[in-house]
C-alpha positions as CSV (number, residue, x, y, z in Angstrom):
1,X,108.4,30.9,96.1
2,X,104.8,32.7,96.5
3,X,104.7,35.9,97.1
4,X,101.7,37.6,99.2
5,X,99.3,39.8,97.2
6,X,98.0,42.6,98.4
7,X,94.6,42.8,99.7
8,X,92.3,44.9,97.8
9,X,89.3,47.1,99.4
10,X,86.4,45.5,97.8
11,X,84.2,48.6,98.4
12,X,86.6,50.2,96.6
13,X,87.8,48.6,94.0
14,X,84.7,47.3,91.6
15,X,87.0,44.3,89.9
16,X,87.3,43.1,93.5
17,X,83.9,43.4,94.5
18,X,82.7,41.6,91.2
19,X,84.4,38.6,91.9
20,X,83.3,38.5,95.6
21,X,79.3,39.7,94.1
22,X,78.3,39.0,90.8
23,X,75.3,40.8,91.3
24,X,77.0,44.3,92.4
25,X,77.6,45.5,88.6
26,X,74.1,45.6,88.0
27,X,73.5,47.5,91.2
28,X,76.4,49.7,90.1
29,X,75.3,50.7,86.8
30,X,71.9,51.3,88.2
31,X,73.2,53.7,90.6
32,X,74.8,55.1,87.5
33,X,71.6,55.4,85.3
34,X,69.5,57.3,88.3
35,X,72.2,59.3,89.3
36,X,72.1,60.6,85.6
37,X,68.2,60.9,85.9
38,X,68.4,62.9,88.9
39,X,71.2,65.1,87.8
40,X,68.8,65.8,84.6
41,X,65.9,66.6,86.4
42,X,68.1,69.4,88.8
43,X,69.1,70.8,85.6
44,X,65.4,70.8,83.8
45,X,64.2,72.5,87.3
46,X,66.8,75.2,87.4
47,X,66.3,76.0,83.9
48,X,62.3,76.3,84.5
49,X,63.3,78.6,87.4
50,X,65.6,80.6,86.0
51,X,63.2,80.8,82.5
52,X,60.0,81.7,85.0
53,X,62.2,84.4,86.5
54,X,63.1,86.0,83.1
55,X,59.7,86.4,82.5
56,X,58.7,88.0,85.6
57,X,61.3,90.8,84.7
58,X,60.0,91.2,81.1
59,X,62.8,90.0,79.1
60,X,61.0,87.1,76.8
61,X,59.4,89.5,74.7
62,X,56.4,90.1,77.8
63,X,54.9,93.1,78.8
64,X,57.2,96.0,80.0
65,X,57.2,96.8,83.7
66,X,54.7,99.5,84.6
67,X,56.1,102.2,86.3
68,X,59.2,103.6,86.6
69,X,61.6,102.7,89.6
70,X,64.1,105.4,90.8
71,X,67.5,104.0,91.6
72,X,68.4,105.0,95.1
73,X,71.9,106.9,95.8
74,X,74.2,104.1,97.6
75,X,74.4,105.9,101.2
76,X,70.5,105.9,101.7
77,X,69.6,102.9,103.8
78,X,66.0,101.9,105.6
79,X,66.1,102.8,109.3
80,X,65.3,100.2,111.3
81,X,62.9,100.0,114.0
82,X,63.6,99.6,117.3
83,X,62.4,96.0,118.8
84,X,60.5,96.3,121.8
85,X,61.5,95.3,125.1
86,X,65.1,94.8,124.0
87,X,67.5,98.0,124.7
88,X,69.5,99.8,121.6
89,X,72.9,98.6,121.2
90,X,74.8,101.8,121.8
91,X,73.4,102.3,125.8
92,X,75.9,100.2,127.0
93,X,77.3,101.8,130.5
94,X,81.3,101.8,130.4
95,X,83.1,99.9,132.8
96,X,84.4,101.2,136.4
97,X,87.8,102.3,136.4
98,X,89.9,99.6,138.4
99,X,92.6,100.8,140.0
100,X,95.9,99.1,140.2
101,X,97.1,97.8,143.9
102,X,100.8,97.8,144.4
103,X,102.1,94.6,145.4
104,X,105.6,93.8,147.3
105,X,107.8,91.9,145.4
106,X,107.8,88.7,146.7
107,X,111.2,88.4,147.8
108,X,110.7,91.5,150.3
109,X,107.8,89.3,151.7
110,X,110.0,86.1,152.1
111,X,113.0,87.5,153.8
112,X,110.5,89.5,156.1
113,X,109.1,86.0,157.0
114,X,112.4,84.6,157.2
C-alpha cells in the first residue's frame, strides 16, 4: 500500500527546491554572502555617523564649544508667525442654534388619516 506524500512548497523549503534546481544553492548562499556585505556596510555607515556627530559636539578630545548656551525654562516656547492669507485657528464663528420642531407621534397622524 503507498501512501501519498505530502507536497512540499519548493520556494519554501530549500531541500525541495535543490532537487527540482541544482543551481539554487549557489544562488542561495550568494544571497547570503551579500546580504552580510550589506548588513556590514549599514553598520560601518552608522558608526561613521554617529562618530562624525560626536565630534561635532566636542567629546573626542576636540575643541570645547565656544560660548555658553543658556538652558531655556520648559514653558518658554517660539511664537509662531501667522501664515498669510490663511485665517488663525481660533476665529472660527459658532454655529446657529437649531431649534427643535415638535413632531406628532405617528400614530396620532395614522388614525387622523384613517
Amino acid at each position: 500500500m503507498h501512501r501519498r506524500v505530502l507536497k512540499k512548497n519548493p520556494l519554501k523549503n530549500l531541500r525541495i527546491m535543490l532537487k527540482l534546481n541544482p543551481y539554487a544553492k549557489t544562488i542561495h548562499w550568494n544571497t547570503i554572502l551579500q546580504q552580510a556585505k550589506n548588513h556590514k556596510i549599514r553598520i560601518d555607515k552608522a558608526a561613521a555617523a554617529l562618530e562624525a556627530k560626536s565630534d561635532q559636539k566636542g567629546v573626542q578630545g576636540k575643541k570645547p564649544v565656544v560660548g555658553n548656551k543658556e538652558k531655556k525654562a520648559v514653558g518658554d516656547k517660539k511664537l509662531k508667525k501667522p501664515v498669510v492669507g490663511k485665517k488663525p485657528a481660533g476665529t472660527k464663528k459658532p454655529a446657529a442654534e437649531k431649534n427643535p420642531t415638535e413632531k406628532k407621534p405617528i400614530s396620532e397622524e395614522k388614525k387622523a388619516a384613517a
